[in-house]
N, C-alpha and C positions, 0 to 999 in steps of 0.2 A: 606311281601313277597308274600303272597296269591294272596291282592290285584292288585300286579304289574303283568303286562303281555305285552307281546314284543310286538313291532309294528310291524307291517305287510309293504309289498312292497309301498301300496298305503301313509303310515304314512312315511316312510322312503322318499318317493318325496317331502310328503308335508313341512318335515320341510326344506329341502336340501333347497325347494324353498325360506320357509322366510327365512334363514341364507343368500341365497344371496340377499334378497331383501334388508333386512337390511345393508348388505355391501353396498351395490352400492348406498342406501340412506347415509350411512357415507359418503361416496364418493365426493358423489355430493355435502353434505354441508360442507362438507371440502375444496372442492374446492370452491364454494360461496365464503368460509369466507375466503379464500386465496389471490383471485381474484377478484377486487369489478370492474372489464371492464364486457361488454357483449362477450359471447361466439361469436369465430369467424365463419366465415361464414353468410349466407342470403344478403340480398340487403346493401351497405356504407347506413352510416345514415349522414346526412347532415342537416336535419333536426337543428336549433339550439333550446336550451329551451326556454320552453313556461310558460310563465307565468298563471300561474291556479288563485292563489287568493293574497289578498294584505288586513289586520287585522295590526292597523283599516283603512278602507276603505279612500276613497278620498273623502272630503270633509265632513268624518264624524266627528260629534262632539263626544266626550265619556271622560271618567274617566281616569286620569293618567296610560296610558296604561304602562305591562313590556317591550315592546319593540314592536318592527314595524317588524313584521315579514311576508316575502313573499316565496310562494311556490310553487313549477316549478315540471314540469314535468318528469324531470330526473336529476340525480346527476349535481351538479354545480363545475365547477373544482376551488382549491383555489389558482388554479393562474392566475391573469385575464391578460387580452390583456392590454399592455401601462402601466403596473405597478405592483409593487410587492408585496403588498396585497390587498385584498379587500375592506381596509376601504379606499384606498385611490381613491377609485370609488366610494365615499359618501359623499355626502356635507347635512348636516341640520343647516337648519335655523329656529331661531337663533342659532349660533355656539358655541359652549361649547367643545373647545379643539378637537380632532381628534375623530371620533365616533368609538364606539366599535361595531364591527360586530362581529356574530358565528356563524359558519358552521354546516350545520346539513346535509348532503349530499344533499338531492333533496330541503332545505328550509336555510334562512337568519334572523338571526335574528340581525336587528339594533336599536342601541339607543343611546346617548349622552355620555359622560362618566361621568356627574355629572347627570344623570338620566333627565327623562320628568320633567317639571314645570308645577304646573298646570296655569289654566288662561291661555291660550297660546298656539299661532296658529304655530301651524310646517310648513314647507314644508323640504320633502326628496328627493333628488336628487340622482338617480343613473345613471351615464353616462355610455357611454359604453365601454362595454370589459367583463362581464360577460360570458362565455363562460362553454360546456359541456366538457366530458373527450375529446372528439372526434375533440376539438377546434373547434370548432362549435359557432362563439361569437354571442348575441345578436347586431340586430344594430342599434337597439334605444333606447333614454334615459327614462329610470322610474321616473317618479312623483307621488309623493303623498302629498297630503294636509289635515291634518286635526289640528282639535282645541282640549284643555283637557277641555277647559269652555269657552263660550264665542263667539259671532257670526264670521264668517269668513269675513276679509272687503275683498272688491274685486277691490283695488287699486293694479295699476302696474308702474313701473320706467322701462323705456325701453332709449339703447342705443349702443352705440358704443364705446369700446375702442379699441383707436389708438396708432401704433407706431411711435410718432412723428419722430423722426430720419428716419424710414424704408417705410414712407409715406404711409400704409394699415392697416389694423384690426389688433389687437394683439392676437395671437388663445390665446383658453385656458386660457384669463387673468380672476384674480379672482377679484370678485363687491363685496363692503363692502357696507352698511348702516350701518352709526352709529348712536344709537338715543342718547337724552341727558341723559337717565339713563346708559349707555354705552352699553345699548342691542345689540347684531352687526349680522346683517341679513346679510345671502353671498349669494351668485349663482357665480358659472361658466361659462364664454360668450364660446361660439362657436369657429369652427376655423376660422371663419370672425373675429371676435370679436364681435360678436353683443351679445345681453344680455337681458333676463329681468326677475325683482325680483316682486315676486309679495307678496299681503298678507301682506301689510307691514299696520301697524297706522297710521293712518296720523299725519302730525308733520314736523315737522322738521329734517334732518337728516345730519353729514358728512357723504359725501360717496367718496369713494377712489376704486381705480382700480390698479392693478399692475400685473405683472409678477410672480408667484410664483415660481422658478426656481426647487426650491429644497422640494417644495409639504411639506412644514408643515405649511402650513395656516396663515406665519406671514408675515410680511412685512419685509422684511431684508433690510440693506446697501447694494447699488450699485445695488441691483433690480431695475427696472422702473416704473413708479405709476406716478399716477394726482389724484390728490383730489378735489370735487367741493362741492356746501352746497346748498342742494335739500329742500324744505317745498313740502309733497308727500301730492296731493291729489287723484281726482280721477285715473288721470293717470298723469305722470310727464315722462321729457326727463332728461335725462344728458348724455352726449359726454367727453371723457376722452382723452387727449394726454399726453399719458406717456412717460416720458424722465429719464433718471440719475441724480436725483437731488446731485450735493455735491458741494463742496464749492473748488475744485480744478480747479483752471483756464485751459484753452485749452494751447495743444501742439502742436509743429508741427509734423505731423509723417512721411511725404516724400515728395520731392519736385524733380518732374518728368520734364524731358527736352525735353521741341515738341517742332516742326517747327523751325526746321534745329539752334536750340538753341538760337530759341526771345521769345518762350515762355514757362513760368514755370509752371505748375497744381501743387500747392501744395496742402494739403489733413493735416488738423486737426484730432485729436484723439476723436472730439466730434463737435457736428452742434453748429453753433454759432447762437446769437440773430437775429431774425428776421428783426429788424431795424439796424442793423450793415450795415455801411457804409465805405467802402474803399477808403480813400483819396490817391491820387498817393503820396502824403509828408508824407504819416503815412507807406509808405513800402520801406525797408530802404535795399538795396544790395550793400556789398562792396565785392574787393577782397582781397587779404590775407594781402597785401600791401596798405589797408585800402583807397582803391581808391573807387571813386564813380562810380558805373552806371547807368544810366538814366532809369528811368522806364516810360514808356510813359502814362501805363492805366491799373486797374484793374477791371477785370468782372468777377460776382458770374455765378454760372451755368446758372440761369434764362437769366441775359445779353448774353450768349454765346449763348445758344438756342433759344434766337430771333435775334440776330446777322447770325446764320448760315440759321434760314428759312426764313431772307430777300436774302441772300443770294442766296440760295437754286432757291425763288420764280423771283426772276431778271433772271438766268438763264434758268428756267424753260421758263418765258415768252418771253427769247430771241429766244430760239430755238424753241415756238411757232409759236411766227414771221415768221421764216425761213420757219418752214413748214407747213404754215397756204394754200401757195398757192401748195402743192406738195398734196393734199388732192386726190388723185383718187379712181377710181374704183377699184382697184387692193389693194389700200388698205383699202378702206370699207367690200374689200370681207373679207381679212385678218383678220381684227378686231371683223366680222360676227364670222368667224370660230370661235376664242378664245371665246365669248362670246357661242357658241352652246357645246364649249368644258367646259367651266365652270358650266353650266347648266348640262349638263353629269356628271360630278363630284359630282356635290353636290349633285343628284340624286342619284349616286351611295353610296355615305357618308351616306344617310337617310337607302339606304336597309339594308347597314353593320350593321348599328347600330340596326336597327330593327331584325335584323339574332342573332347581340349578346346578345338584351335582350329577344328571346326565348331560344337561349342555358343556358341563367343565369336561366332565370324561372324555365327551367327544370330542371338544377341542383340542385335548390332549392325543386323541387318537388311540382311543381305548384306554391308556395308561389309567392304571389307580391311580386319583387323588390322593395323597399322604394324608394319614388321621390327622383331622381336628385334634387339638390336644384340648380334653373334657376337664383336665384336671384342674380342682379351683385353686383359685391363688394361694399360696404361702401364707399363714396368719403368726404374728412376733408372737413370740412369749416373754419379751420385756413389754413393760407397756408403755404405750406411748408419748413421745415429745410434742411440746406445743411452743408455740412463740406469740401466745397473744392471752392478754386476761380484760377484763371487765372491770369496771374503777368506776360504783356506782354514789351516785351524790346525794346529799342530804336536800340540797333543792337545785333546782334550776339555775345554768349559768346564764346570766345575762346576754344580750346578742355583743357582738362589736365592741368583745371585750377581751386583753389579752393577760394569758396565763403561763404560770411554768410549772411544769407536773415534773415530780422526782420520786424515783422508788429505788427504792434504799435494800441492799445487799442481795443483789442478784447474782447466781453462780450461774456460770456455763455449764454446757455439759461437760467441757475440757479442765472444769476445776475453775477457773477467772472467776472473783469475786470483781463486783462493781456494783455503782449506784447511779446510773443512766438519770439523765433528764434530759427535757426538751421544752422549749415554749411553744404556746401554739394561740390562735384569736379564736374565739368565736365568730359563726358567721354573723348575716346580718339579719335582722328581725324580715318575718315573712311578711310580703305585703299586705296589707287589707284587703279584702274582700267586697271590693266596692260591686260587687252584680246587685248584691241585693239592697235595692234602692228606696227611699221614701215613696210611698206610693201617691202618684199624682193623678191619679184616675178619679180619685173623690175627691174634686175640685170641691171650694164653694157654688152650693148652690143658686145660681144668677138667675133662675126661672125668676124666683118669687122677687119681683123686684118691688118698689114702693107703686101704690093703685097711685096711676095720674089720670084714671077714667075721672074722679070723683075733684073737681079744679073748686078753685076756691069762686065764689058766687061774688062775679063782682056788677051783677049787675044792682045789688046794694053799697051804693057809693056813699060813702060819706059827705055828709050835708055841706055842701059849701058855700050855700046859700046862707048860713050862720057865721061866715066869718068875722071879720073884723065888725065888730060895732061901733 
């Protein structure tokens, strides 16, 4: 009791003070721990994460590492751009099942799901979609290559897969090498299709390409894929046309009525072989009354499209002719203007474009824009599949009439022989034309009617004074 003595006015602020210092620190980490966004207010952050470090390194060699862990600048959100977790924005090779990824807010840690091997060259692919809370995605892809022992060879396989049916790159399709101890090295091609795997042993390899539709890394039924057999040395090519391979023969899926009903576009459920030839005795049309109709000629797309640009250029060169000698000054000048007006245009198309990539930079916040990729598309060097020909007639089908068209020994591309038919009607005759009508404007003429000026004179009456005697 002795010892105790009351505080004074200046004791009384000081503690008032820490009690609320200590609130307002509860406060604040209460809300921290509540809220893991940035307080609102200051400048949008647009900014996307940045990559700080990448353990182990690229191209390092090291010891069965725990995993492959990289780590960014600010929190990583676990939900990325184009898909529904994380892992499915990872590809390691060689591939061992779907990798495991872990979130650690601002860092990632990936690994196999049967663990690292040692002896053995990884490479880690992360494409893009990683992105901050802010969506904010990265927009370029992560590579890393390292070994757990052993030197890194610096072979590559570079190529293209193609959608044989679709005639261009396949995005997205996934590249297998398989060696003969069934090791199976992957990478992801582009939205061209282009691709390249690199780090592989040289050897021998199957390698396959296909469509992964449904993103679990296996090759399913009725997915599209080519397979080819690569010995990789320093660098190696392989080109992929992938189709549906299965053992079901083609069908016919519609058969469309042009030019005023002589000719038929029918349209298969799938591109037939490339050497398929259409005999006129191998396409067989009756009608329901099992009568024959004459088919005169059948042409694939290819015949049609040089059919129409002989066409095309006969015309072209006729009316050439014509106005070969109408050639004036008045229309030199004409031709001058459009050409001074295209020149303006494309001028104008360079500023715009130049105008939007300063307002992208600065949105970006200085950051360079990532290169446009200039490069033109992939062109096949097989040539191409079609699923449709021409089935042109000797005369006109009747309207609201039905038929069964049959064509006789069609191959798949997968090899299937078959001879598809289908029935189908004609439509119905187009209506008459009733606008243009008898013209009732030029009635009879009713002016000139009979003269009733001119009456018959009866004041000459016949004598009655002569009758009866």
């Amino acid at each position: 009791m002795g010892s105790e003595r009351p505080l004074g006015m200046a004791g009384l602020h000081a503690s008032a003070t820490k009690r609320l210092i200590a609130w307002a620190s509860a406060v604040v980490l209460g809300t921290a721990c509540a809220n893991q966004t940035q307080p609102p207010g200051g400048p949008p952050d647009i900014q996307p994460p940045l990559l700080l470090s990448i353990s182990p390194g690229d191209s390092a060699v090291v010891a069965t590492p725990k995993a492959l862990v990289l780590k960014f600048d600010e929190v990583i959100s676990e939900t990325p751009v184009g898909a529904r977790e994380l892992q499915e924005l990872v590809f390691i090779s060689p591939k061992s099942g779907l990798p495991e990824v872990s979130w650690g807010r601002t860092k990632l840690e990936i690994k196999p799901r049967n663990g690292w091997k040692p002896n053995t060259v990884y490479s880690v692919v992360i494409r893009r979609g990683l992105q901050d809370l802010r969506n904010n995605a990265i927009d370029s892809t992560i590579r890393v290559v390292f070994s757990t022992g052993g030197p890194i060879p610096s072979t590559r396989v570079t190529g293209v897969v193609f959608d044989w049916a679709a005639g261009k790159g396949l995005p997205a399709a996934l590249v297998e090498a398989i060696a003969e101890d069934s090791t199976t090295y992957q990478v992801l091609a582009d939205s061209a299709g282009r691709y390249e795997l690199r780090t592989l042993p040289e050897g021998p390899y199957l390698m396959r390409a296909y469509a992964d539709r449904n993103n679990n890394r296996e090759l399913d039924p009725l997915e599209t894929w080519d397979s080819v057999r690569v010995t990789v040395t320093q660098s190696s090519l392989a080109e992929f046309y992938a189709f549906t391979h299965d053992t079901v023969g083609i069908r016919i899926t519609e058969v469309a009525i042009e030019d005023s009903s002589r000719v038929l576009k029918v349209t298969f459920d799938k591109p037939y072989a490339t050497g398929q030839f259409f005999p006129v005795e191998g396409v067989i049309l009756k009608k329901a009354d099992s009568s024959d109709v004459t088919v005169r000629r059948v042409e694939t797309l290819v015949q049609r499209a040089i059919a129409d640009t002989l066409a095309r250029k006969t015309k072209a060169d006729s009316i050439a002719s014509v106005n070969l000698k109408d050639s004036t000054d008045e229309q030199r000048a004409r031709a001058d203007t459009l050409a001074r007006a295209k020149r303006a245009d494309s001028v104008a198309a360079v500023e715009r474009a130049d105008r939007e990539a300063r307002r992208l930079a600065a949105l970006r916040g200085g950051r360079p824009i990532p290169p446009r990729d200039t490069t033109p598309p992939p062109k096949m060097q097989r040539p191409p599949v079609f699923n449709q020909v021409f089935v042109y007639l000797e005369s006109a089908l009747p309207p609201q009439t039905q038929f069964r068209l049959q064509m006789n020994n069609l191959r798949s591309l997968s090899g299937t022989l078959k001879s598809p038919n289908r029935i189908f009607s004609t439509p119905k005759a187009p209506p008459v034309d009733t606008t243009t009508k008898r013209d009732t404007i030029a009635r009879t003429d009713t002016t000139t009617r009979r003269d009733t000026t001119t009456r018959r004179d009866t004041t000459v009456r016949r004598d009655t004074a002569a009758r009866r005697r």
